[in-house]
Backbone and ligand atoms as CSV (ligand in chain L), in Angstrom:
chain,resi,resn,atom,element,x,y,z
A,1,UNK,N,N,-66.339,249.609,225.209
A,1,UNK,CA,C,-67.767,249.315,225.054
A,1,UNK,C,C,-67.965,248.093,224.173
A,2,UNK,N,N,-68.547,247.248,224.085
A,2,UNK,CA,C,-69.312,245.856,223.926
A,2,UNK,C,C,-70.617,245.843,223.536
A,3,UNK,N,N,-70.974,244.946,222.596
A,3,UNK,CA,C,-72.086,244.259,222.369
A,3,UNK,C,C,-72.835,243.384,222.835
A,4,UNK,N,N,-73.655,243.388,223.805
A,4,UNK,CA,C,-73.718,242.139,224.265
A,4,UNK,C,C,-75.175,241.287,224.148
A,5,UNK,N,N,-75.168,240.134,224.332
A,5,UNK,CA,C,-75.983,239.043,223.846
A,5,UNK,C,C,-77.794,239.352,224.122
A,6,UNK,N,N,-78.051,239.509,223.405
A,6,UNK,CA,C,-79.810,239.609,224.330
A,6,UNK,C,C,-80.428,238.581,224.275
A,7,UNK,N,N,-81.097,238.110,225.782
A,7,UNK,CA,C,-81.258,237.086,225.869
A,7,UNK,C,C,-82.881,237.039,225.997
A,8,UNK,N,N,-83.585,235.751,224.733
A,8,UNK,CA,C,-84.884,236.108,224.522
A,8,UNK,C,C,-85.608,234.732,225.498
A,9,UNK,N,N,-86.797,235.313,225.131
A,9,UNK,CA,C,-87.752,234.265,226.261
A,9,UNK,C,C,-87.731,232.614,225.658
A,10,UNK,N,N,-87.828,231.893,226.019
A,10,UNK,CA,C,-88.395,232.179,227.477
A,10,UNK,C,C,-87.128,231.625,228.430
A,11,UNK,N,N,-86.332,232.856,228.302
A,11,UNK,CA,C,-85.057,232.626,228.997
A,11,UNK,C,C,-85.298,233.433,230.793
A,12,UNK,N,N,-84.840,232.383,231.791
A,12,UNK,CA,C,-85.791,232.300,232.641
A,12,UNK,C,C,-85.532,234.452,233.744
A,13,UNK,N,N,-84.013,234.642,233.012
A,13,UNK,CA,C,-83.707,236.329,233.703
A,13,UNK,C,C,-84.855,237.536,233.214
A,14,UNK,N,N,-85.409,236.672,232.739
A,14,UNK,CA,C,-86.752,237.630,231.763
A,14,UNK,C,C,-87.765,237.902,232.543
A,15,UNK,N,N,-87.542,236.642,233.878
A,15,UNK,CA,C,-88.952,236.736,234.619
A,15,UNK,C,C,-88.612,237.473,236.015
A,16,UNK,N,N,-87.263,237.518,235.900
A,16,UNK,CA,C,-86.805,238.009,237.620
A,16,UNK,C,C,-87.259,239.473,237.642
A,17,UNK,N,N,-87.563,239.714,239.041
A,17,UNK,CA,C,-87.499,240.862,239.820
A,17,UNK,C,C,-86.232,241.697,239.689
A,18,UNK,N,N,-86.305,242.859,238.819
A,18,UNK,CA,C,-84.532,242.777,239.118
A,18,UNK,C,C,-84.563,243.858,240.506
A,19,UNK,N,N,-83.050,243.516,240.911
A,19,UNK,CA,C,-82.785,244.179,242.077
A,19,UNK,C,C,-82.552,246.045,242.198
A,20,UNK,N,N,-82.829,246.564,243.341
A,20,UNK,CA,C,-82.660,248.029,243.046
A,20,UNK,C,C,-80.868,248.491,243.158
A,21,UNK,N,N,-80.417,249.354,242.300
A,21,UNK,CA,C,-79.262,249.868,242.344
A,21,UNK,C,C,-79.315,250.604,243.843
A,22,UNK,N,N,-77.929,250.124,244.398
A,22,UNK,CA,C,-77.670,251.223,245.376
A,22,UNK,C,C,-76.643,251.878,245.308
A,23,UNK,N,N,-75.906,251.463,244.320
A,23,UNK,CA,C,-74.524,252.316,243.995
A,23,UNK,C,C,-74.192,252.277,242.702
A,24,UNK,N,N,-73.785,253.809,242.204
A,24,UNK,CA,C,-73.336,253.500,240.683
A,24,UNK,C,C,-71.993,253.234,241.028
A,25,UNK,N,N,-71.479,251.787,240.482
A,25,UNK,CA,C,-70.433,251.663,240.360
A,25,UNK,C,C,-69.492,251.356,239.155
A,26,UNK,N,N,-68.613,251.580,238.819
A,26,UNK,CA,C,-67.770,251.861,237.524
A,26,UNK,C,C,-68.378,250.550,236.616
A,27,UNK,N,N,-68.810,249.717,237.055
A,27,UNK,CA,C,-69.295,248.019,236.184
A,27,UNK,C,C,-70.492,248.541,235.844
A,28,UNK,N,N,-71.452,248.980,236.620
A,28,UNK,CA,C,-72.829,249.925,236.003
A,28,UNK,C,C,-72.511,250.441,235.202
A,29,UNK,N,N,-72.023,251.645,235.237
A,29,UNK,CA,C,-71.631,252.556,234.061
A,29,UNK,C,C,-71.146,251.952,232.584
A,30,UNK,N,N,-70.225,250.966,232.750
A,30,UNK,CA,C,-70.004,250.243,231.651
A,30,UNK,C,C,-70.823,249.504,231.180
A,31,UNK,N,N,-71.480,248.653,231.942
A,31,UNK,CA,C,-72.621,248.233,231.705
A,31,UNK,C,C,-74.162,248.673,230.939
A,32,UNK,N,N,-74.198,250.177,231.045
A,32,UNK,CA,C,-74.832,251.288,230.996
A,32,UNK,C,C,-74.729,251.329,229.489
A,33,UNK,N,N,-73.507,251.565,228.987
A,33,UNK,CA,C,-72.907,251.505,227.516
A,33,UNK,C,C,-72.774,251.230,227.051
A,34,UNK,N,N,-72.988,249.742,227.370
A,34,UNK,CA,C,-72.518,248.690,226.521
A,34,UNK,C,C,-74.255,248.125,226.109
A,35,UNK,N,N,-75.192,248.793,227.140
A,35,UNK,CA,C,-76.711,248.230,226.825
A,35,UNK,C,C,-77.153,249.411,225.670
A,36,UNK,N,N,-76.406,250.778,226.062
A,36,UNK,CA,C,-76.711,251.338,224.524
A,36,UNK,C,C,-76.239,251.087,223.268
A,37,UNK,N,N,-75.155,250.352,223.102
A,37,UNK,CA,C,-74.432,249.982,222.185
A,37,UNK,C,C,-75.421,249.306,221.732
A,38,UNK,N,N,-75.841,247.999,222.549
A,38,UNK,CA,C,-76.184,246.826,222.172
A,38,UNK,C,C,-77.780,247.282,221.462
A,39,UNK,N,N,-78.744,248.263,221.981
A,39,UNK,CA,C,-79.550,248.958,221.658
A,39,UNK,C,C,-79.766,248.858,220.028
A,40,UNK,N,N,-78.818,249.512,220.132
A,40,UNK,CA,C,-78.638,250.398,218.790
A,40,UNK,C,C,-78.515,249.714,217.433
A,41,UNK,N,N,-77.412,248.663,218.238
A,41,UNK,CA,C,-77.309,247.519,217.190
A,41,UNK,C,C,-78.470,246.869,216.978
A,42,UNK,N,N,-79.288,246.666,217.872
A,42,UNK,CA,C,-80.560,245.491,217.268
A,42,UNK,C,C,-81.120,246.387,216.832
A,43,UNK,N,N,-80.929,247.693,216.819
A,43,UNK,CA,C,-82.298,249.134,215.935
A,43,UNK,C,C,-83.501,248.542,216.807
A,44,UNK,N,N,-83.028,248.680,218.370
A,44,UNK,CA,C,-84.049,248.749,219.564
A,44,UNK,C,C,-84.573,249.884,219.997
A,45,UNK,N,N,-85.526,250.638,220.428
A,45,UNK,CA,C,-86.165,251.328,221.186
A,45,UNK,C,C,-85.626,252.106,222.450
A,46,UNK,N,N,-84.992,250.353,223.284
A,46,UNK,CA,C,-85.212,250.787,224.700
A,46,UNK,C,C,-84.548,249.224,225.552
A,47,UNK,N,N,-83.838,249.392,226.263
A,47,UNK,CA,C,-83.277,247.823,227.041
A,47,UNK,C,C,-83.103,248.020,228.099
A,48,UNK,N,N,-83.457,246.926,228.799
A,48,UNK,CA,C,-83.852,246.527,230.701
A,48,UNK,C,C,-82.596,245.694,230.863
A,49,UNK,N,N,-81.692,246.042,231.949
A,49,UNK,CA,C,-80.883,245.255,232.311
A,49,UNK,C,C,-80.606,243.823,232.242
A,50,UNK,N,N,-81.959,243.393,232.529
A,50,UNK,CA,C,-82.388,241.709,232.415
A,50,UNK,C,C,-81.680,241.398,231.391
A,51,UNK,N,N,-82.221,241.659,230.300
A,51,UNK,CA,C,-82.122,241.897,228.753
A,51,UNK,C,C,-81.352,241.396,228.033
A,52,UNK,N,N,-79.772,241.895,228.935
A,52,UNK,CA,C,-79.170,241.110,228.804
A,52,UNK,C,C,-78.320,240.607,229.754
A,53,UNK,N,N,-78.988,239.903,230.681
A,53,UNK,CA,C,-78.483,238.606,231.968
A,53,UNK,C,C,-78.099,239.602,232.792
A,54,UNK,N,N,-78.447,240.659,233.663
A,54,UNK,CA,C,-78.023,241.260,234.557
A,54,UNK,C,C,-79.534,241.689,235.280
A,55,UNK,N,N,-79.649,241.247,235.998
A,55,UNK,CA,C,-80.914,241.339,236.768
A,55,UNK,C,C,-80.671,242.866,237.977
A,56,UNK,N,N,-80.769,243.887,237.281
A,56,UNK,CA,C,-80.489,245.207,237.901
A,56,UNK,C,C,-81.248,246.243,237.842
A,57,UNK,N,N,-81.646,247.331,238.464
A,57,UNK,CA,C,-83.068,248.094,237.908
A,57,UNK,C,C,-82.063,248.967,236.838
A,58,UNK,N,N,-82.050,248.837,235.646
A,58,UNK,CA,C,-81.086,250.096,235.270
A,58,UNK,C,C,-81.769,249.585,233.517
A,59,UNK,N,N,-82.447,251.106,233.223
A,59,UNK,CA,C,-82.737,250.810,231.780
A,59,UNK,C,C,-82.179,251.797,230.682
A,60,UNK,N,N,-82.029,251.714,229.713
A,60,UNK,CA,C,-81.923,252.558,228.446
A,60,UNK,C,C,-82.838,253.014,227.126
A,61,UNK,N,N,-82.779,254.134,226.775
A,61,UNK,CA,C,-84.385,254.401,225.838
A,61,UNK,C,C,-83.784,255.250,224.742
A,62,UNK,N,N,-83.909,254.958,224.095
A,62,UNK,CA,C,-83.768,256.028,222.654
A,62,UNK,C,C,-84.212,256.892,222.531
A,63,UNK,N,N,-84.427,258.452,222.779
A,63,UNK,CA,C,-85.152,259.264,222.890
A,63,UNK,C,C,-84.680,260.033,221.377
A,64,UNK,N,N,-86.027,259.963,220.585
A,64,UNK,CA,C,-85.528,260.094,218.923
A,64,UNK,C,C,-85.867,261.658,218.635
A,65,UNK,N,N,-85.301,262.476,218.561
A,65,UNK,CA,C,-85.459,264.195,218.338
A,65,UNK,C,C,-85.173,265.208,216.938
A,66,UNK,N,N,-85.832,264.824,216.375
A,66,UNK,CA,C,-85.380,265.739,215.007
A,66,UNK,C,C,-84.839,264.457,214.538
A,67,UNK,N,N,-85.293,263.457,214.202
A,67,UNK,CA,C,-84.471,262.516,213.289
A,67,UNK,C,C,-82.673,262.149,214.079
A,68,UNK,N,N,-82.740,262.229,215.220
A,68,UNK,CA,C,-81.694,262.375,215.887
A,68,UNK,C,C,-81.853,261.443,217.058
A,69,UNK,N,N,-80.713,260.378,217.044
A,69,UNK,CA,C,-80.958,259.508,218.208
A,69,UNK,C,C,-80.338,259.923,219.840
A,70,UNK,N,N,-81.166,259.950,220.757
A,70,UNK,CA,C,-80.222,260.348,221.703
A,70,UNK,C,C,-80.595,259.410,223.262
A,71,UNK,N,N,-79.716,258.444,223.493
A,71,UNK,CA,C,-80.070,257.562,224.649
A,71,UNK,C,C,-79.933,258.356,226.077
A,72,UNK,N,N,-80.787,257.729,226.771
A,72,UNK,CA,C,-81.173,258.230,228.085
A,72,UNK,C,C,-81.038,256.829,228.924
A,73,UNK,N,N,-80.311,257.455,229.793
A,73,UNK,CA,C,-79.499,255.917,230.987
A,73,UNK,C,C,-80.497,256.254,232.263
A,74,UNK,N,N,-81.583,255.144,232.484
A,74,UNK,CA,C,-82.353,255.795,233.954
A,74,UNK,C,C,-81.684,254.220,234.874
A,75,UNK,N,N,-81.926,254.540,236.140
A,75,UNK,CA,C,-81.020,253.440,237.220
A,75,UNK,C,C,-82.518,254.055,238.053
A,76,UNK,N,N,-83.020,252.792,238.490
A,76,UNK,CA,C,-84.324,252.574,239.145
A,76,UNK,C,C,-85.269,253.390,238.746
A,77,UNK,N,N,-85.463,253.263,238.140
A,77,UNK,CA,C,-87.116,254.188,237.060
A,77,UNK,C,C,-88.097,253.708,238.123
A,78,UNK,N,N,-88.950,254.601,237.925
A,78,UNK,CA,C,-90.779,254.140,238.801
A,78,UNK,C,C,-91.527,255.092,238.116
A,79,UNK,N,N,-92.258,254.775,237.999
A,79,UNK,CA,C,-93.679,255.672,237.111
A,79,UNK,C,C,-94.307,256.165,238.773
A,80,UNK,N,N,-94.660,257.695,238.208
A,80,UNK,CA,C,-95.390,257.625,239.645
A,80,UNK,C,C,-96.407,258.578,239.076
A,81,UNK,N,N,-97.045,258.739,238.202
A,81,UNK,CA,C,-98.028,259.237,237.043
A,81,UNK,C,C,-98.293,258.964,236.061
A,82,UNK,N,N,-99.744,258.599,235.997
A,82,UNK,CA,C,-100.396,257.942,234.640
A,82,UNK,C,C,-101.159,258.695,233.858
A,83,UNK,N,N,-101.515,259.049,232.771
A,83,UNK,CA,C,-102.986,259.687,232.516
A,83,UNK,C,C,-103.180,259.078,231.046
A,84,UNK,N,N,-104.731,258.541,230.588
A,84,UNK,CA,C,-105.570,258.118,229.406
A,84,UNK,C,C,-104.721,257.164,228.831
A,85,UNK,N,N,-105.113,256.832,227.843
A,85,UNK,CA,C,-104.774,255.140,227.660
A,85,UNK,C,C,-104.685,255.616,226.196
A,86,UNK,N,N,-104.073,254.635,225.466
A,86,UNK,CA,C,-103.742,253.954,224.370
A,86,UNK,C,C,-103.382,252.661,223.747
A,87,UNK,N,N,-103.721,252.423,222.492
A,87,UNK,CA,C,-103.443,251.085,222.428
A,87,UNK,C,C,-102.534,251.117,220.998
A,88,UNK,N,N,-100.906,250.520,221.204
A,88,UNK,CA,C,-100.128,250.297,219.830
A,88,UNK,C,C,-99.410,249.441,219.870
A,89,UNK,N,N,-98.704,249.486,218.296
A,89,UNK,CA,C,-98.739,247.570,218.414
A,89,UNK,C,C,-96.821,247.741,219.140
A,90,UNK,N,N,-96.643,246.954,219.845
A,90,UNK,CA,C,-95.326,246.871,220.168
A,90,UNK,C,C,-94.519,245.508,220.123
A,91,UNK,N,N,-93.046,245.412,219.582
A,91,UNK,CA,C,-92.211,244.434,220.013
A,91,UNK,C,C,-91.648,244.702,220.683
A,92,UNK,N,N,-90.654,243.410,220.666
A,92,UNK,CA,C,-89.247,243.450,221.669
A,92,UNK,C,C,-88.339,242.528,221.581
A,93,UNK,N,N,-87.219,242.976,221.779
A,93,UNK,CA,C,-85.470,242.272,221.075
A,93,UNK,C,C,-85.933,240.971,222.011
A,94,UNK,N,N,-86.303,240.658,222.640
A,94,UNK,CA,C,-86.282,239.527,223.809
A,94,UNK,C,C,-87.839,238.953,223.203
A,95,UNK,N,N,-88.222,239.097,221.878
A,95,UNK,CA,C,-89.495,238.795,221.455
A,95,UNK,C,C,-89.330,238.246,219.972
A,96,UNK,N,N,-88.628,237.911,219.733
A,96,UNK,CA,C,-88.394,238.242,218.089
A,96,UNK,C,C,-89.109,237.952,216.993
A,97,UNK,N,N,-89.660,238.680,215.882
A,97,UNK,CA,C,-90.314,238.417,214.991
A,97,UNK,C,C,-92.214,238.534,215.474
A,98,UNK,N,N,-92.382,239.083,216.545
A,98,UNK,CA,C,-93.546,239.086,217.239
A,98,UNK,C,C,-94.059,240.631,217.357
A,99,UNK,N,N,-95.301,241.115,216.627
A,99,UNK,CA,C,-95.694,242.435,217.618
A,99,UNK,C,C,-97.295,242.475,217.940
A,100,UNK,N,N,-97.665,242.818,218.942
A,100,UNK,CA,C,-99.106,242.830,219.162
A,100,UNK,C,C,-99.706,244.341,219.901
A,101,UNK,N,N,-100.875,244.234,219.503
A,101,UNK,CA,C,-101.267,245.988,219.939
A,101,UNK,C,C,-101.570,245.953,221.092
A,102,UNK,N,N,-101.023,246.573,222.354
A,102,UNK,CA,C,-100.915,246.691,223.752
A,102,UNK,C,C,-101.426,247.808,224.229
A,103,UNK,N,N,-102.704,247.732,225.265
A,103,UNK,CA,C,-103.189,249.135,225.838
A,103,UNK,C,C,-102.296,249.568,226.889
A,104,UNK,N,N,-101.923,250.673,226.657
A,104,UNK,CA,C,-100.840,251.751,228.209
A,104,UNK,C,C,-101.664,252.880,228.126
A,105,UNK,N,N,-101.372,253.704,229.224
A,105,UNK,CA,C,-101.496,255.068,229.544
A,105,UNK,C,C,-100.845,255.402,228.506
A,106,UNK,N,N,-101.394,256.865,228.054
A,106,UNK,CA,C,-100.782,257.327,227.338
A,106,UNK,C,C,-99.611,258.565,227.648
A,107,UNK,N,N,-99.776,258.883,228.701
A,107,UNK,CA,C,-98.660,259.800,229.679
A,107,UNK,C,C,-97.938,259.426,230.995
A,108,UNK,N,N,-97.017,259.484,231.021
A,108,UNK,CA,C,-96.102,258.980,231.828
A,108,UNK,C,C,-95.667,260.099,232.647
A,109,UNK,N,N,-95.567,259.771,234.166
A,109,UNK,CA,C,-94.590,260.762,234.389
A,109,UNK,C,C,-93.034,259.711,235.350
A,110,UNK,N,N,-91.976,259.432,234.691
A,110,UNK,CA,C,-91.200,259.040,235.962
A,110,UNK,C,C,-90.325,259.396,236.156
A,111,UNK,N,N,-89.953,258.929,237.434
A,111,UNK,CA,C,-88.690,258.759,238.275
A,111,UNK,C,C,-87.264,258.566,238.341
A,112,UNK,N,N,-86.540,258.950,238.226
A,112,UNK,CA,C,-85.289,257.574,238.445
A,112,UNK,C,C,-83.883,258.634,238.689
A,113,UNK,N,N,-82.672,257.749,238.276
A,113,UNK,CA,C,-81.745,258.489,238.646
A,113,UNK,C,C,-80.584,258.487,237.674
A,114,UNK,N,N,-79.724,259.456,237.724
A,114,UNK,CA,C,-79.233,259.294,236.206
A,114,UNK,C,C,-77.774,258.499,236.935
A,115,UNK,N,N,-76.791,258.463,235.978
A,115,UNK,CA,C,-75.016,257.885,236.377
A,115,UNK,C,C,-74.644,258.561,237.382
A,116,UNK,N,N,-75.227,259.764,237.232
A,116,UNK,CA,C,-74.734,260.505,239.027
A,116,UNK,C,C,-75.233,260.528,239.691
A,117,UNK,N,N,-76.224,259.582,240.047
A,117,UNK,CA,C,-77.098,259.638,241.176
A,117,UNK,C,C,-77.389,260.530,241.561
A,118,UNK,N,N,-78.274,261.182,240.478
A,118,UNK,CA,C,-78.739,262.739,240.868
A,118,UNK,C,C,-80.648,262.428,240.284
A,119,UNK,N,N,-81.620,262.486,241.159
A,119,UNK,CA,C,-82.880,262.441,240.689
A,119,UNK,C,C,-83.522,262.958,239.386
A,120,UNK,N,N,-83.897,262.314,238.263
A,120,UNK,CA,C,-84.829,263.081,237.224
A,120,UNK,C,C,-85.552,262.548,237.399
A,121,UNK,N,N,-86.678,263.679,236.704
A,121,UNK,CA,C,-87.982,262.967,236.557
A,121,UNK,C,C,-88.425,263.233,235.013
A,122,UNK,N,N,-88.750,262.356,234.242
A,122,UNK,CA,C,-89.312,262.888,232.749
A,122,UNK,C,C,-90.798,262.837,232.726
A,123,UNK,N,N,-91.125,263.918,232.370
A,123,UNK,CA,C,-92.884,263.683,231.926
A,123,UNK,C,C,-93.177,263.800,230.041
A,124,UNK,N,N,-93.712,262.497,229.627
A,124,UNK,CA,C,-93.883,262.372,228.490
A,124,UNK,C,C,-95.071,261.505,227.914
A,125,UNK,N,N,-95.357,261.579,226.582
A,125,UNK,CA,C,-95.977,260.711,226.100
A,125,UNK,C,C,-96.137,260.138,224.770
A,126,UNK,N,N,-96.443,259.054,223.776
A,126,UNK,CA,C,-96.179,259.042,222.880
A,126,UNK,C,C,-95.543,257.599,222.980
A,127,UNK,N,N,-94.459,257.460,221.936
A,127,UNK,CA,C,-93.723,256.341,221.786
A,127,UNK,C,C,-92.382,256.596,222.981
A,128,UNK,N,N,-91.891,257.742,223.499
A,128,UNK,CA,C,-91.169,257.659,224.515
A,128,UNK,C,C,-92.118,257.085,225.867
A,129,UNK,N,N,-93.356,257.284,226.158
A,129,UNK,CA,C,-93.663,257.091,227.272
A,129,UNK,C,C,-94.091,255.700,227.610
A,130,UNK,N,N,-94.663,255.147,226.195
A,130,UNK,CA,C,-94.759,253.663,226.152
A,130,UNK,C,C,-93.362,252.894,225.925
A,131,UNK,N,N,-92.107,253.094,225.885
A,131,UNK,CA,C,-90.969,252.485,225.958
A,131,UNK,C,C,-90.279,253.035,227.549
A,132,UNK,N,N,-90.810,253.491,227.621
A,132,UNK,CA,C,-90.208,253.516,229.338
A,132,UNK,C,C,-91.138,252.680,230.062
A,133,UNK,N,N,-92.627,252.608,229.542
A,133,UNK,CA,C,-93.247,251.349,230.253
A,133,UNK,C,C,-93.124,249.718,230.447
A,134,UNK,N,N,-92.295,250.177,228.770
A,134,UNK,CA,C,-92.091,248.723,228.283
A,134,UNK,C,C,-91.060,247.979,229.182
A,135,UNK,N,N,-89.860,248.814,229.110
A,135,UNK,CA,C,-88.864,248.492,230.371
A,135,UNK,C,C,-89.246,248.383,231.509
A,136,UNK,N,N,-89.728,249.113,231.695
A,136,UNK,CA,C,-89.980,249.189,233.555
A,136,UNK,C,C,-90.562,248.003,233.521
A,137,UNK,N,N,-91.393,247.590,232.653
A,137,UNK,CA,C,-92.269,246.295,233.065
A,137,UNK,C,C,-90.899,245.070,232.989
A,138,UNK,N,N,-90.266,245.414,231.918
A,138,UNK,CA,C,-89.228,244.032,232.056
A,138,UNK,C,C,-88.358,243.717,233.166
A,139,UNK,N,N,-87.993,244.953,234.014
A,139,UNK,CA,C,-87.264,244.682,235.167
A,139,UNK,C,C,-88.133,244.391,236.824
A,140,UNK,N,N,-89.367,244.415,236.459
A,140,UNK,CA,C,-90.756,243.843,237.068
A,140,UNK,C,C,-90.877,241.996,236.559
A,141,UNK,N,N,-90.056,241.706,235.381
A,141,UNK,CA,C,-90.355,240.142,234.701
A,141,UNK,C,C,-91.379,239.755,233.945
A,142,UNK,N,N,-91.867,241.322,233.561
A,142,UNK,CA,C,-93.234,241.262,232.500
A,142,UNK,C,C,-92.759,241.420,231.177
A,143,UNK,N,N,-93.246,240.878,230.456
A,143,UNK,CA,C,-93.263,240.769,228.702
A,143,UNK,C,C,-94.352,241.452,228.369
A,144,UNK,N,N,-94.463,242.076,227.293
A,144,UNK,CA,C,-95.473,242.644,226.640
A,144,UNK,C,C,-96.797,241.330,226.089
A,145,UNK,N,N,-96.004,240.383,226.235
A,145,UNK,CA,C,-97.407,238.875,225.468
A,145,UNK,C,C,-97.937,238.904,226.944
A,146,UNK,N,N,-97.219,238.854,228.024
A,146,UNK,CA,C,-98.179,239.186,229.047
A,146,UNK,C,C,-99.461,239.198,229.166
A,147,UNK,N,N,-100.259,240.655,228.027
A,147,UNK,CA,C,-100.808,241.537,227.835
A,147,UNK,C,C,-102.209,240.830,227.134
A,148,UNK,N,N,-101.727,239.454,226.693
A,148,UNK,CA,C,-102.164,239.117,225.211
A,148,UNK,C,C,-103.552,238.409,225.923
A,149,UNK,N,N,-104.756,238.631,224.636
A,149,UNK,CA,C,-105.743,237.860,225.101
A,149,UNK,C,C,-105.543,236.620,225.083
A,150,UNK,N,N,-106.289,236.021,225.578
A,150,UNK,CA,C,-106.007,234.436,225.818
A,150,UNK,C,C,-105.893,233.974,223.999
A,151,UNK,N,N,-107.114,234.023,223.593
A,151,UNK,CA,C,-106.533,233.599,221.894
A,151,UNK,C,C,-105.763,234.000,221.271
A,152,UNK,N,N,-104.580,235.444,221.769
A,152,UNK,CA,C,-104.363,235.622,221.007
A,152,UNK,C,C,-102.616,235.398,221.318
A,153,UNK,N,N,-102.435,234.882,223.075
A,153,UNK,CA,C,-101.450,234.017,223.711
A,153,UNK,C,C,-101.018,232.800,223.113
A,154,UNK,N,N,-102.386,231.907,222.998
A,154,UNK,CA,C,-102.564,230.610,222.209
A,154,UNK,C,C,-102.072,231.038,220.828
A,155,UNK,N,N,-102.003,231.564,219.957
A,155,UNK,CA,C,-101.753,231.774,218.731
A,155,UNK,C,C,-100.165,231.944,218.634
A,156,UNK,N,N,-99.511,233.484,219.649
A,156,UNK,CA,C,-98.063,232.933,219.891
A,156,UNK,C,C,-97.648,232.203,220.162
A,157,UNK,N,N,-98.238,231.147,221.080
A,157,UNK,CA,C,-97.465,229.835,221.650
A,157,UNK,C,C,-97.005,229.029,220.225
A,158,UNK,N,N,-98.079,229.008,219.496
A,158,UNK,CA,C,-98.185,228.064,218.387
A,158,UNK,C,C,-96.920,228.190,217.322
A,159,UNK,N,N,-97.034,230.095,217.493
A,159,UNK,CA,C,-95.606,230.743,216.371
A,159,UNK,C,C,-94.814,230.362,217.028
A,160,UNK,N,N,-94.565,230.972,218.116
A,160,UNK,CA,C,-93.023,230.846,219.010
A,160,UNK,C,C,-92.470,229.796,218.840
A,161,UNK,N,N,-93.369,228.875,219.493
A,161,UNK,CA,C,-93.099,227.349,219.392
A,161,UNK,C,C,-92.534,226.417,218.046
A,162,UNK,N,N,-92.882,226.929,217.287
A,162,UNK,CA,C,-92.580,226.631,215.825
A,162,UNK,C,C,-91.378,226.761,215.814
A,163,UNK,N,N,-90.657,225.127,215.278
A,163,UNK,CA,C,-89.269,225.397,214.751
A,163,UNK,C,C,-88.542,225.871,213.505
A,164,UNK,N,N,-87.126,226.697,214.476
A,164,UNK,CA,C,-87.036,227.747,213.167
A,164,UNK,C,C,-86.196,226.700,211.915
A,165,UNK,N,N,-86.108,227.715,210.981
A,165,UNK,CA,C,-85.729,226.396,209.751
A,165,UNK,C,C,-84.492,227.264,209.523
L,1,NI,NI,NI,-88.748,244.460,225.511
């Protein structure tokens, strides 16, 4: 297992469509582990294949339980249930030094498939259900600034843009 590089915007695998898994194959799986590794190390949430240069539907989420970290490997996630909204502030490793308050549903229900290509579905809500959105949107090529009002887009451009010292 490996660490590997996360690659931030506006690095252009950020914007791709990623492709759907049709086979878990032994490079997935490693791949799989090496995005929780890498997770963990940045004291991330949650990582989209993109994330780091692999344009694949396959994400990872921290699911935090009793003060207890425990990652969850989904391979083509889809939301296929929404209910009521919320608005909190969120970053992202592919964002750095940036967070802004983002409206989501506040319940999730999805889809996907685990390393054995066997169907789950999780229904949740909270900070798990908005980090499974967060991903899903990245392997869609959405960013959370996405989201941002126009002034308040213009204002990141200005940070982002700013050279670092
Ligand atoms: Ni992110």
């Amino acid at each position: 297992m490996a660490i590997r590089r996360i690659k931030t915007h506006p690095d252009l695998v950020l914007r791709e469509h990623a492709a759907l898994v049709t086979k878990v194959t032994d490079e997935l799986i490693m791949l799989s582990h090496d995005m929780v590794d890498t997770m963990y190390a940045a004291n991330g949430a949650g990582l989209a294949a993109n994330q780091v240069g692999v344009a694949v539907r396959l994400i990872v989420i921290d699911e935090h339980l009793n003060d207890e970290s425990k990652p969850i490997i989904l391979i083509n996630p889809e939301i296929v249930r929404t209910e009521l909204e919320d608005t909190v502030e969120e970053g992202c490793l592919s964002v750095p030094r940036f967070y802004e308050f983002v409206k989501r549903p506040k319940l999730v229900t999805v889809k996907a498939l685990d390393l054995k290509e066997e169907e789950i579905q999780i229904e949740c809500e909270g900070q798990l259900a908005r980090a499974l959105q967060h991903e899903i949107d990245h392997l869609n090529g959405v960013l959370f600034i996405d989201y941002l009002s126009p002034i308040k887009r213009d204002f990141f451009k200005k940070m982002f843009m700013r050279p670092k010292r």
